[in-house]
Backbone as CSV, one residue per row, in Angstrom:
resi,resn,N_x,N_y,N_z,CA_x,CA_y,CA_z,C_x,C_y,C_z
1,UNK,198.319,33.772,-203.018,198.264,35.193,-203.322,196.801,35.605,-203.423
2,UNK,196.671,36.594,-202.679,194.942,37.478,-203.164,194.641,37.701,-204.354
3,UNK,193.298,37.545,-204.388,192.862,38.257,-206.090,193.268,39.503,-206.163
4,UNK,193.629,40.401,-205.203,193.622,41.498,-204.970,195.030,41.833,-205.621
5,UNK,195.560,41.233,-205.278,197.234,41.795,-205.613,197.346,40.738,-206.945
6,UNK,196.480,39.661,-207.307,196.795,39.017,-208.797,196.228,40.400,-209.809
7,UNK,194.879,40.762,-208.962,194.373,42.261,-210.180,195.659,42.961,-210.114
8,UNK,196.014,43.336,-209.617,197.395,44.371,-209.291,198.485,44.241,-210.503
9,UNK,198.919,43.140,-210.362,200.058,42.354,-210.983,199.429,42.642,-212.018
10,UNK,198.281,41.746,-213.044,198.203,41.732,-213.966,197.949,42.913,-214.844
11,UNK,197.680,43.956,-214.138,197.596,45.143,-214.372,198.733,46.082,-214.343
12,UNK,199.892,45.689,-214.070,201.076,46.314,-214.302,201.417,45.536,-215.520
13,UNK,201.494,44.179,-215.576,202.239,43.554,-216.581,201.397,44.019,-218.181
14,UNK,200.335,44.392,-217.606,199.808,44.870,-218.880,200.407,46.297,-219.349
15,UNK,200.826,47.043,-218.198,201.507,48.411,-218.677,202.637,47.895,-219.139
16,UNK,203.656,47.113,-218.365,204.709,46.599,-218.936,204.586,46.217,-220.288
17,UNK,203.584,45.862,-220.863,203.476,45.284,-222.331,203.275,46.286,-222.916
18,UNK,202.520,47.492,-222.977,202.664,48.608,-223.824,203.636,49.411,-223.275
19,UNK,204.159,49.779,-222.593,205.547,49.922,-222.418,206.380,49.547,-223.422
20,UNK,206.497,48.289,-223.543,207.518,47.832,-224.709,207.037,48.225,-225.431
21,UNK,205.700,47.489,-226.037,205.052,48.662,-227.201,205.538,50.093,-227.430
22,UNK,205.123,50.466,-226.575,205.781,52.167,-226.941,207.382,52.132,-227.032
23,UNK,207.985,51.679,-226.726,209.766,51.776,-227.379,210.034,51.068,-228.472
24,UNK,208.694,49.673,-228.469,209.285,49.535,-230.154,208.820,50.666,-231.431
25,UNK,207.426,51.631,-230.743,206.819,52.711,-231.448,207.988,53.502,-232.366
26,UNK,208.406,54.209,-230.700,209.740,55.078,-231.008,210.968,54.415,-231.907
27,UNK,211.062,53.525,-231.568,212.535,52.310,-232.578,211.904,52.653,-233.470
28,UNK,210.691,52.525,-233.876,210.259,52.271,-235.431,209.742,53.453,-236.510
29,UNK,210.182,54.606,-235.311,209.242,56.325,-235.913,208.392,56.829,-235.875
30,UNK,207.457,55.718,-235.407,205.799,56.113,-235.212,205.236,57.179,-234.961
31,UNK,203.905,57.553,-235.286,203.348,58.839,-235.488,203.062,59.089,-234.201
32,UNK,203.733,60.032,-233.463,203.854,60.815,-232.353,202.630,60.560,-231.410
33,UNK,201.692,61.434,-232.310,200.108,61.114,-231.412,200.010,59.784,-231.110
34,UNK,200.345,58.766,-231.979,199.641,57.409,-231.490,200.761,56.819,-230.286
35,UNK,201.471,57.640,-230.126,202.756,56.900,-229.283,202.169,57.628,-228.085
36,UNK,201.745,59.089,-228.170,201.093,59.706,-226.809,199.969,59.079,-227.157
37,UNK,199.342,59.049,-227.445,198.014,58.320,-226.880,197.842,56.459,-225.834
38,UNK,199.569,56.258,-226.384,199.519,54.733,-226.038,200.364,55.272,-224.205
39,UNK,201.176,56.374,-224.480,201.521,56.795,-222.916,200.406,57.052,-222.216
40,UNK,199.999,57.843,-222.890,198.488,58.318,-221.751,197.864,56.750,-221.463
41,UNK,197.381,55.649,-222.041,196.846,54.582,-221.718,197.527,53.948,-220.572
42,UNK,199.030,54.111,-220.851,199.462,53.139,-219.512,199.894,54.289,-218.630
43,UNK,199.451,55.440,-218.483,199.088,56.504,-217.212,198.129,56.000,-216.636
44,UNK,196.803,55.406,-217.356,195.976,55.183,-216.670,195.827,53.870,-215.986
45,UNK,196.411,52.919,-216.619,196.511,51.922,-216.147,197.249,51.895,-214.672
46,UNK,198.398,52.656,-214.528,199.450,53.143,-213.268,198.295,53.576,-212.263
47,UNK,197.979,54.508,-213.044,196.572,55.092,-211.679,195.465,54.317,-211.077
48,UNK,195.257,53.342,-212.277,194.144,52.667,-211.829,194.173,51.403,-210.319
49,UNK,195.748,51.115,-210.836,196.385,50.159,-210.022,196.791,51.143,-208.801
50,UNK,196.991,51.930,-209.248,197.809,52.862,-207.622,196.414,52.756,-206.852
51,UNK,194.939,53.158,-207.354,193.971,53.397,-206.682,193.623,52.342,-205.959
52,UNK,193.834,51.174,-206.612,193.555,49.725,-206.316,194.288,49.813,-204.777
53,UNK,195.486,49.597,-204.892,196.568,49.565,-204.074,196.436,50.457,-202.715
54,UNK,196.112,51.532,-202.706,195.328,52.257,-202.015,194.147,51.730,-200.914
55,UNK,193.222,51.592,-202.341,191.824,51.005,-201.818,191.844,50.250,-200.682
56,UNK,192.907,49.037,-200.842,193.213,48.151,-200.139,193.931,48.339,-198.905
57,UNK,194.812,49.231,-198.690,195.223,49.949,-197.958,194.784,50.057,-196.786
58,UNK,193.578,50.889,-197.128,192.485,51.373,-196.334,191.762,50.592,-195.900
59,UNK,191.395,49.624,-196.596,190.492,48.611,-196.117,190.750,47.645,-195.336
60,UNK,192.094,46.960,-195.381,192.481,46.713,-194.562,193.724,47.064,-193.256
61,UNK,194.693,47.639,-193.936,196.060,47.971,-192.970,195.090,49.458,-192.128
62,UNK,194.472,50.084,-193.151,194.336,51.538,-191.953,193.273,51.719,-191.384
63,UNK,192.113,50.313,-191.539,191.078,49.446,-190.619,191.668,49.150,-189.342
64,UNK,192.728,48.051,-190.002,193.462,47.824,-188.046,194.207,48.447,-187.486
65,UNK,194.453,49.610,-188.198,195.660,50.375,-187.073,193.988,51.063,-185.703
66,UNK,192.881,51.305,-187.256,192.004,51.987,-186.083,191.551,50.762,-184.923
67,UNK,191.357,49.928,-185.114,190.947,49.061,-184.219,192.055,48.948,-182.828
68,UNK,193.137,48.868,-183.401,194.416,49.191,-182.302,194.575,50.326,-181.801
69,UNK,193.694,51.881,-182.684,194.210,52.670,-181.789,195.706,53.514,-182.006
70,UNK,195.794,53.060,-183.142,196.805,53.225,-183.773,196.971,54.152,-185.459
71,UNK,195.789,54.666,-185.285,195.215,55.634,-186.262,196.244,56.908,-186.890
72,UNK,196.984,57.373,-185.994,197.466,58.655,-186.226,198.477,58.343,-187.461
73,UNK,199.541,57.597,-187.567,200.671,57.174,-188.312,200.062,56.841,-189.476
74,UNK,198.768,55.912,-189.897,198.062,56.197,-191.077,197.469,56.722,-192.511
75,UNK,196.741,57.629,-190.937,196.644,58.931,-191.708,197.675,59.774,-191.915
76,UNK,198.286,59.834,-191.648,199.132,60.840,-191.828,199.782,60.288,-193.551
77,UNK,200.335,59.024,-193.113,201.182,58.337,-194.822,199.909,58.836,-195.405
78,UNK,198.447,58.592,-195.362,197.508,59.068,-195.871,197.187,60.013,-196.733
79,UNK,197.571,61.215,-196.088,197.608,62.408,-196.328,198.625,62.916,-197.253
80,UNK,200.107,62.313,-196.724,201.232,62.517,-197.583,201.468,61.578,-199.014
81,UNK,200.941,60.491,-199.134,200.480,60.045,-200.719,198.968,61.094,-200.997
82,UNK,198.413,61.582,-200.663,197.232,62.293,-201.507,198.035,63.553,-201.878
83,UNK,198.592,64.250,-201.107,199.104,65.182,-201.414,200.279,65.234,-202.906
84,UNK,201.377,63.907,-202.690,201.552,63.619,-203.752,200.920,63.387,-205.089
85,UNK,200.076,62.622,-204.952,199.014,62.267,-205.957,198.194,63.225,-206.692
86,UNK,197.850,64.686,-205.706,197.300,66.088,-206.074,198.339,66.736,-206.922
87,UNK,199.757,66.637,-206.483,200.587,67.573,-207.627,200.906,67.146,-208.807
């Protein structure tokens, strides 16, 4: 496996862990703010990894489509995850 996708992994499993965290929050009553503040953390963690995931993307899969010539289909998924990602 790449370092690339071990960063990946371990970076979900870390949302996965405050994840649980945050439902044992809620099980237990916890003070609201600190339960949003622990969502917002593994928002960022999601993003950080989506960017990752991305990054890689580009660097390699939508590298060789250009080398093939094969550019258009790319960009386009390209375009239609940014656009997602903007709303």
């Amino acid at each position: 496996m790449s370092h690339d996708k071990m960063y990946q992994i371990n970076l979900l499993k870390t949302a996965k862990g405050q994840i649980d965290g945050i439902i044992k929050m809620l099980e237990d009553g916890r003070y609201c703010i600190d339960i949003s503040n622990q969502i917002i953390a593994v928002q960022g963690l999601l993003k950080k990894t989506n960017l990752d995931v991305l990054d890689n993307h580009i660097k390699h899969c939508v590298k060789e489509a250009i080398k093939e010539g094969n550019e258009d289909a790319k960009i386009k998924e390209l375009t239609q995850i940014l656009d997602r990602l903007i709303k």
